[in-house]
NUBA-441654 format. One record per residue (C-alpha): chain; residue in three letters; x, y, z. Coordinates in pm, 1 decimal. Each point is the difference from the previous one (the first is absolute). Example, Ala and Ser with C-alpha at 12.3 -4.5 7.8 and 13.67 -1.06 7.14 Angstrom:
2
+-------+------+----------+----------+----------+
| kette | rest |     east |    north |       up |
+-------+------+----------+----------+----------+
|     A |  ALA |   1230.0 |   -450.0 |    780.0 |
|     A |  SER |    137.0 |    344.0 |    -66.0 |
+-------+------+----------+----------+----------+
END
This chain:
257
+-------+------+----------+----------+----------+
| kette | rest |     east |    north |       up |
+-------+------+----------+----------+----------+
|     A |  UNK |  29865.8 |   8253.6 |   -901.6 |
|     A |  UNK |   -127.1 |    274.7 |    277.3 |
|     A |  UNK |     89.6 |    349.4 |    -90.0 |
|     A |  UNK |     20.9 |    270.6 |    272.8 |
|     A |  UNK |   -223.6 |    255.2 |   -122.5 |
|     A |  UNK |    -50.5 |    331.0 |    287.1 |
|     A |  UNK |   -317.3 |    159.0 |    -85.3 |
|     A |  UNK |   -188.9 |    260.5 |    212.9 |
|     A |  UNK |    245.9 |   -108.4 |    266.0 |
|     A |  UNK |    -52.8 |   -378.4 |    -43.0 |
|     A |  UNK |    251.2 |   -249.4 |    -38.0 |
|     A |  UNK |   -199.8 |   -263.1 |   -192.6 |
|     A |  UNK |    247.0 |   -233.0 |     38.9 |
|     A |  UNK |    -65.8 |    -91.5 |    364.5 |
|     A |  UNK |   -406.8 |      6.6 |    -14.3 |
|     A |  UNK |   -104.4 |   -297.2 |    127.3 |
|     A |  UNK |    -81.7 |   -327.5 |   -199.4 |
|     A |  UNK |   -336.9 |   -237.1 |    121.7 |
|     A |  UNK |    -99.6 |   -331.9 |   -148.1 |
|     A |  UNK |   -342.3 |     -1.6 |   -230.2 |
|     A |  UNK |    -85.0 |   -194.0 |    370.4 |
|     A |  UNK |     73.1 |    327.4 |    206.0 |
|     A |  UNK |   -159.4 |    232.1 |   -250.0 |
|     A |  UNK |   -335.9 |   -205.7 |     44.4 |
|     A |  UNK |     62.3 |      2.5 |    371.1 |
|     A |  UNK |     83.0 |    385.7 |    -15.1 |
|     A |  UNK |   -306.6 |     42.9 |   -199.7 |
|     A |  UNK |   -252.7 |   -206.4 |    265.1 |
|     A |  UNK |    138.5 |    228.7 |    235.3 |
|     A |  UNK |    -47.6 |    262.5 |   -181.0 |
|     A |  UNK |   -404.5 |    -67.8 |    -44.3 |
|     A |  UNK |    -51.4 |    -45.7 |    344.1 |
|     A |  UNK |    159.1 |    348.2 |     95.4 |
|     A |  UNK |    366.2 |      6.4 |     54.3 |
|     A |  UNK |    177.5 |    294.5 |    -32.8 |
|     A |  UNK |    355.2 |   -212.4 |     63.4 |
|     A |  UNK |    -64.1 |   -226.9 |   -282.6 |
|     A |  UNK |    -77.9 |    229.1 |   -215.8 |
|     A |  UNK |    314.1 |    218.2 |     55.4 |
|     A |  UNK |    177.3 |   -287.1 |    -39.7 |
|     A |  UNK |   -185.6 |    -88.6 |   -349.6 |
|     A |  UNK |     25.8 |    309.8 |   -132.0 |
|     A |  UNK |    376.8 |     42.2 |     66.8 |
|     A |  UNK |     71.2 |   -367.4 |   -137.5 |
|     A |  UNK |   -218.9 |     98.0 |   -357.4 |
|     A |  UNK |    244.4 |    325.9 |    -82.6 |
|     A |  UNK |    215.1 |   -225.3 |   -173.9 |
|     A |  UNK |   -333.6 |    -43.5 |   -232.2 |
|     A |  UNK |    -45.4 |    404.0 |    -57.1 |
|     A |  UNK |    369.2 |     22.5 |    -81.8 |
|     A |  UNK |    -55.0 |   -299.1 |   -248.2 |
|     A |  UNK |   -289.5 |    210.2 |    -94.5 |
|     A |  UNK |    144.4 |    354.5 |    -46.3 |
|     A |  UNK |    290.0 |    -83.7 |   -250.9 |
|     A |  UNK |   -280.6 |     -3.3 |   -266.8 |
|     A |  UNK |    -58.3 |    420.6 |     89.6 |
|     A |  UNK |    360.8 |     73.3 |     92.1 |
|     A |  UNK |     69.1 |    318.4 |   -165.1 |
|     A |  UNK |    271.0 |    206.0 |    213.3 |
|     A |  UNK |    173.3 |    -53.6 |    328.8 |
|     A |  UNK |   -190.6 |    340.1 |     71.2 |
|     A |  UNK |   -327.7 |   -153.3 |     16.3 |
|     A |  UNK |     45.2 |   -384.1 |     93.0 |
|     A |  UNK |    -44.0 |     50.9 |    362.6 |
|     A |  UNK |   -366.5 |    184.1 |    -71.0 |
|     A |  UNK |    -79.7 |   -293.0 |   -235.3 |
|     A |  UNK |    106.3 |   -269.3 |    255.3 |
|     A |  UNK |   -203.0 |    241.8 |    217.0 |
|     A |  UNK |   -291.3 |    -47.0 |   -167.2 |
|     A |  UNK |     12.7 |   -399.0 |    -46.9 |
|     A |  UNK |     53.2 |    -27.0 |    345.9 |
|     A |  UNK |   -336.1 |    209.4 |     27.1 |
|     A |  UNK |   -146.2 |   -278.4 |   -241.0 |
|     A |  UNK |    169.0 |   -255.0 |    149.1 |
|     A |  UNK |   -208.7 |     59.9 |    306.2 |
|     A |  UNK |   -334.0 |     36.1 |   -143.4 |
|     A |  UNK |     47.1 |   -291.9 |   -161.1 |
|     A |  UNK |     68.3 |   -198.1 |    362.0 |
|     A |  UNK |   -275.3 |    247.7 |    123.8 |
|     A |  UNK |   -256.6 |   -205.8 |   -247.4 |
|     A |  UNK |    176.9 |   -347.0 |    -55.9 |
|     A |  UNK |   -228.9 |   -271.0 |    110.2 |
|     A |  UNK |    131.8 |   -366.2 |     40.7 |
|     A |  UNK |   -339.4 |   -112.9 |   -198.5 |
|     A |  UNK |     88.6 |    157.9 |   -336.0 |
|     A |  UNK |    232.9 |   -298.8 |    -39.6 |
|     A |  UNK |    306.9 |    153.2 |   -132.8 |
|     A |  UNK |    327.8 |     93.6 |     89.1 |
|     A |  UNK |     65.5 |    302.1 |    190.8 |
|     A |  UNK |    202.5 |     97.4 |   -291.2 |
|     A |  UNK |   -185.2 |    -27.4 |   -276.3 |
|     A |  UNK |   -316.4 |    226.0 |    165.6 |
|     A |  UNK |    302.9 |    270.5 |    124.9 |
|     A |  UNK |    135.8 |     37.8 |   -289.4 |
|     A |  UNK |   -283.3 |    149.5 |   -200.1 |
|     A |  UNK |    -76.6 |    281.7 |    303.6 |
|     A |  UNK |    381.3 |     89.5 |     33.2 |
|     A |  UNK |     37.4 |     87.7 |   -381.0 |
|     A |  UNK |   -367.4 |    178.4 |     13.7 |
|     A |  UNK |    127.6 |    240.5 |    317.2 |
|     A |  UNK |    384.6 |     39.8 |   -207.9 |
|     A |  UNK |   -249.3 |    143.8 |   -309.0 |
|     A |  UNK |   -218.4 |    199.9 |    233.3 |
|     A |  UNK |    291.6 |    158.9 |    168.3 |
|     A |  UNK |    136.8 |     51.5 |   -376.5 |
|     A |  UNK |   -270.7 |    138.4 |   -162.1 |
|     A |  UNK |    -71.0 |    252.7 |    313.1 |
|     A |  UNK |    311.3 |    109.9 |     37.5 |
|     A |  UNK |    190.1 |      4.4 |   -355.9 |
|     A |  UNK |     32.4 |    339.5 |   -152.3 |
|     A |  UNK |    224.7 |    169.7 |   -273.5 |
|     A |  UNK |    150.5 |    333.0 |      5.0 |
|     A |  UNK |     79.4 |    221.7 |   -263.2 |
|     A |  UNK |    216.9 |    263.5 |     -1.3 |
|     A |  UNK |    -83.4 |    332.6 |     30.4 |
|     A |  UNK |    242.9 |     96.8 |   -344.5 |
|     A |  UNK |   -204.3 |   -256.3 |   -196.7 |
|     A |  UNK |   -378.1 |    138.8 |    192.4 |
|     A |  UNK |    124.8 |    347.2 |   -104.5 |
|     A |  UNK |     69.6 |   -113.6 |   -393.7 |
|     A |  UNK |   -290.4 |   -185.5 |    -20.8 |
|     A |  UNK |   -255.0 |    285.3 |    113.8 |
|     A |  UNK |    206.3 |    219.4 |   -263.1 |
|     A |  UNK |    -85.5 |   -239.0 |   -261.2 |
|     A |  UNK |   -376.1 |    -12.2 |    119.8 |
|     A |  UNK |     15.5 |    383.5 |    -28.5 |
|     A |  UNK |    140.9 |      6.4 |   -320.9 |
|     A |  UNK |   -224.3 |   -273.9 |   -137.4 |
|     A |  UNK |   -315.1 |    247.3 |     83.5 |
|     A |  UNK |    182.9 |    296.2 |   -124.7 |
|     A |  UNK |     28.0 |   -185.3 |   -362.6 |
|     A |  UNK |   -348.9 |   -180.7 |     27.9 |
|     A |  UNK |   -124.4 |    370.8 |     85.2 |
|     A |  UNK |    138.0 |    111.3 |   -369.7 |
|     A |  UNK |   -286.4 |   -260.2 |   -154.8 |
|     A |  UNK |    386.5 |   -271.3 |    -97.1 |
|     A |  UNK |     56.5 |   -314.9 |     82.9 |
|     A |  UNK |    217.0 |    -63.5 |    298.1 |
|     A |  UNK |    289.7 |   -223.7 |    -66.9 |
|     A |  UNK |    219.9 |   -109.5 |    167.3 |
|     A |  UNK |    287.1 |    101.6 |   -238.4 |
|     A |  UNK |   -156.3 |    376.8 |    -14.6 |
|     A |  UNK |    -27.7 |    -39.0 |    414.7 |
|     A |  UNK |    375.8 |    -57.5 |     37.8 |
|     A |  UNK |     87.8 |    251.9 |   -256.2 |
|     A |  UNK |   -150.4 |    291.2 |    151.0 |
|     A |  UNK |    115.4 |   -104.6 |    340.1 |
|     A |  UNK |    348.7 |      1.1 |   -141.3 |
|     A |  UNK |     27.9 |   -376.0 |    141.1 |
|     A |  UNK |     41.2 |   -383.0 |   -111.8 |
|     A |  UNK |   -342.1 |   -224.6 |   -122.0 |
|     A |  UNK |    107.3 |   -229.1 |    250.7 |
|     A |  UNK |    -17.8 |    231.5 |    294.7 |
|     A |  UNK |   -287.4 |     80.0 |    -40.9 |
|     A |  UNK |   -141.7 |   -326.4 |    -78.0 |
|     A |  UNK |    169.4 |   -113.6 |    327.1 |
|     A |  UNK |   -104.5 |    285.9 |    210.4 |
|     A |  UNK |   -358.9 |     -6.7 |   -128.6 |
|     A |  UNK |     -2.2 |   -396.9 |     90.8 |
|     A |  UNK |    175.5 |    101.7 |    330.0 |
|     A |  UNK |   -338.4 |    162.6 |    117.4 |
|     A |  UNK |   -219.2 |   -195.9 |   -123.5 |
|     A |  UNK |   -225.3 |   -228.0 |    246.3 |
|     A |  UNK |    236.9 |   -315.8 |     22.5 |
|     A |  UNK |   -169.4 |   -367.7 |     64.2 |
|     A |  UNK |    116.2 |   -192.9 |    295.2 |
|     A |  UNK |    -14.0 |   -383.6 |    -82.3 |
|     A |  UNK |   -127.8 |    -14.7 |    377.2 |
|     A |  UNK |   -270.8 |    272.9 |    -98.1 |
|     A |  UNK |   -382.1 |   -162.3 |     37.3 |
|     A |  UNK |   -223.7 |    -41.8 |   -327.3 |
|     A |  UNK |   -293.0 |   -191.8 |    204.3 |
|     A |  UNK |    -82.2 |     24.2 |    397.1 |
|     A |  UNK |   -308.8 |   -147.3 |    141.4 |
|     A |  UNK |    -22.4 |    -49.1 |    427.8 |
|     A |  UNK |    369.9 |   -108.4 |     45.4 |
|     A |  UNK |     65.6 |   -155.4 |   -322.8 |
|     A |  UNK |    250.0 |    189.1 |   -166.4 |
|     A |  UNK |     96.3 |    -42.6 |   -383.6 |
|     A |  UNK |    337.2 |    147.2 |    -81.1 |
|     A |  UNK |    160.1 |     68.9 |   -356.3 |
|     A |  UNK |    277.3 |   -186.2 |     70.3 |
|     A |  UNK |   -259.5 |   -310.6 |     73.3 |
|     A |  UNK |   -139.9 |    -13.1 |   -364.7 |
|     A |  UNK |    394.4 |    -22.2 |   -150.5 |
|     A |  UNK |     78.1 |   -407.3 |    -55.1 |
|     A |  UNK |    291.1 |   -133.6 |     70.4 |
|     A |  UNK |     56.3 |   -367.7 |    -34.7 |
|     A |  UNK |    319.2 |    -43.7 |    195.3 |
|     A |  UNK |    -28.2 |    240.1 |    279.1 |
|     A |  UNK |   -350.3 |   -134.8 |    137.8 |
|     A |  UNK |   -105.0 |    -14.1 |    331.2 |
|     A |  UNK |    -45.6 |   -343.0 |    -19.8 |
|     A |  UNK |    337.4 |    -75.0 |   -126.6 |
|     A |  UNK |    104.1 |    272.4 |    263.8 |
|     A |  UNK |   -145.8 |   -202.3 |    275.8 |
|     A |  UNK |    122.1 |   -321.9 |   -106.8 |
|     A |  UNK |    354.1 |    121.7 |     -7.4 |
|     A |  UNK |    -47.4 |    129.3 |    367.8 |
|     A |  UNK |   -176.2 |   -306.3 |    109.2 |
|     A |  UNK |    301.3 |   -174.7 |   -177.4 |
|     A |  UNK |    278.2 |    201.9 |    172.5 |
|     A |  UNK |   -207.3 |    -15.3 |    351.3 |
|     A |  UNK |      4.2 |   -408.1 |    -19.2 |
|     A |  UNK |    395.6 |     15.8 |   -108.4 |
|     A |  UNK |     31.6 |    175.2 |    361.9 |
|     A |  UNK |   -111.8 |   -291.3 |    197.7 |
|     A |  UNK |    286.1 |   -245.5 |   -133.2 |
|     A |  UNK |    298.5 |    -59.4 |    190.8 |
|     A |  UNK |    331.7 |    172.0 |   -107.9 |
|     A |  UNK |    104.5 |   -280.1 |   -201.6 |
|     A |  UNK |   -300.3 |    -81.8 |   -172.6 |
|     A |  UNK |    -28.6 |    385.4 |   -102.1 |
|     A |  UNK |    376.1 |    -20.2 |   -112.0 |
|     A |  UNK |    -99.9 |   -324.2 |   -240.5 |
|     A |  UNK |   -334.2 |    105.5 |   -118.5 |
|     A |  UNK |    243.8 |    369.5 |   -117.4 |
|     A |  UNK |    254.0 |   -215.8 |   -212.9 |
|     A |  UNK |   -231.6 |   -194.6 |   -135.0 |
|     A |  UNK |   -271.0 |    189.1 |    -87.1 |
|     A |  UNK |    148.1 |    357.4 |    -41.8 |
|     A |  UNK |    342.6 |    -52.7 |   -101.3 |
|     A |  UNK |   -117.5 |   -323.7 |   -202.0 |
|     A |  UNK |    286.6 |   -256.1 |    157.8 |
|     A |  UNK |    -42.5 |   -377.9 |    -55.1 |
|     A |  UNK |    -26.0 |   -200.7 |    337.5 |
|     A |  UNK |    379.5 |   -123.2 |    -33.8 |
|     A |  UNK |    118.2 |    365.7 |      6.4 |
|     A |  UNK |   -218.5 |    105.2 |    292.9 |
|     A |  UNK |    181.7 |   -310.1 |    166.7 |
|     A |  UNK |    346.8 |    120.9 |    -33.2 |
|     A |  UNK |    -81.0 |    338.3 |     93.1 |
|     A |  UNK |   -169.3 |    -92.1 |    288.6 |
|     A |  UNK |    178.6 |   -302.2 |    118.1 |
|     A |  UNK |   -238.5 |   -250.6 |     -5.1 |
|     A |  UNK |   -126.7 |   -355.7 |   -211.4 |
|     A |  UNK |   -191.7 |     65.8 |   -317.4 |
|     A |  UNK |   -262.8 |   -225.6 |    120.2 |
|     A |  UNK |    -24.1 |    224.5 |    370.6 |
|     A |  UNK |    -23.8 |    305.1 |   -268.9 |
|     A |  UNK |   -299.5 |   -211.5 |   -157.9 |
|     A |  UNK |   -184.7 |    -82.7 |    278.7 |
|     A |  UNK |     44.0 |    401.8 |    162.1 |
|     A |  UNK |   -127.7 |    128.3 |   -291.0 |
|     A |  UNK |   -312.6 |   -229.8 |     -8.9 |
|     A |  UNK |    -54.3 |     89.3 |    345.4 |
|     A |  UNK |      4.5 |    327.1 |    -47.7 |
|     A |  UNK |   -209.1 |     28.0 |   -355.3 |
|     A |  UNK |   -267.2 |   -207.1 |    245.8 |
|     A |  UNK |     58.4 |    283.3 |    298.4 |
|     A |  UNK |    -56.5 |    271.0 |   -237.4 |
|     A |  UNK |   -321.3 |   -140.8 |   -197.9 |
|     A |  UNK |   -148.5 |    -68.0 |    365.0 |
|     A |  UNK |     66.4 |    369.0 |    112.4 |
|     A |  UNK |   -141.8 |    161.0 |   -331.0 |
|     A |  UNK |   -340.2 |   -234.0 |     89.7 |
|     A |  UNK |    -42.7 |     87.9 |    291.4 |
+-------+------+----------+----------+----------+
END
């Protein structure tokens, strides 16, 4: 079920695994001062940024700057985790490494238009003066015709340089609170909630052996009764049974935690 994924020179695949025990260790360390454990906790939580990034991935181009920028959350979110606020590591890094992915979006996204389409659209803002100067009506039919060109290029080169809205462009700031565009759009089945359930989910899945991971797959994600997962794996029904249980009760534990 582990994919190797290389990004910015990082074999995900063999990042290191800890128990929710060791996290809570790493993170005690981590309160009192040490450096070591939190190398080591940072290094273990990529997995969680990669988990994280798929929601932004746009082009192989710019998923290492992306994963780049979660790690950068991914830090400040260890930076200011306290053991006190009662919930998993997780859930409060989550939040932080999709607000730094939008940051580093917003800042940096930009759109460039060709110089062919800039040139026809400043001919069409010239000739739109040149009719409004005769006391008509500018259309955009009588634009095109006496540019000898299409409606639609100039409709599409007059849209081309036209200020363009970022969904990561802010409508409200106020101290560090930032609202974005993109935060006032709903979405009911891509929310952060659900988004950090499903990572929490995946995250408790990693803690199971190799056979429990196999059983809770065929069962619950290619839909398999309990008799087939037997004869696939090679094992009683009633062992299959009493795995699953097991790990259902491994998982549930993990995501309270």
């Amino acid at each position: 079920m582990n994919s190797k994924v290389i990004i910015c020179g990082v074999n995900t695949a063999e990042l290191p695994r800890i128990t929710t025990e060791q996290s809570e260790d790493l993170l005690k360390q981590i309160a009192l001062g040490s450096e070591s454990a939190r190398e080591r906790f940072t290094v273990a939580n990529m997995r969680l940024v990669l988990s994280v990034i798929k929601r932004f991935w746009r082009n192989k181009a710019t998923s290492d700057d992306v994963f780049q920028a979660g790690c950068i959350g991914l830090i400040k979110a260890i930076d200011n985790f306290d053991l006190s606020f009662n919930v998993k590591f997780s859930t409060y890094a989550v939040p932080m490494i999709i607000g730094e992915i939008k940051r580093f979006l917003r800042d940096g996204n930009s759109l460039r238009v060709p110089r062919s389409i800039r040139d026809t659209a400043y001919r069409a803002l010239k000739t739109r003066g040149d009719i409004e100067g005769r006391h008509e009506e500018a259309t955009l039919e009588k634009i095109a015709k006496e540019m000898n060109s299409t409606e639609s290029e100039v409709a599409y080169a007059l849209d081309s340089i036209s200020d363009t809205v970022s969904l990561y462009d802010p409508v409200f700031n106020s101290s560090e609170d930032t609202l974005l565009i993109m935060d006032q759009l709903g979405d009911a089945k891509n929310t952060d909630e659900i988004w950090t359930e499903n990572v929490a989910l995946s995250q408790a899945v990693s803690y199971l052996g190799e056979r429990e991971k196999r059983i809770i797959y065929l069962r619950y994600y290619e839909g398999k009764t309990q008799t087939e997962i037997s004869k696939e794996i090679g094992i009683s029904q009633a062992q299959v049974s009493r795995l699953e249980k097991t790990a259902l009760k491994e998982i549930k534990r993990s995501i309270r935690c």
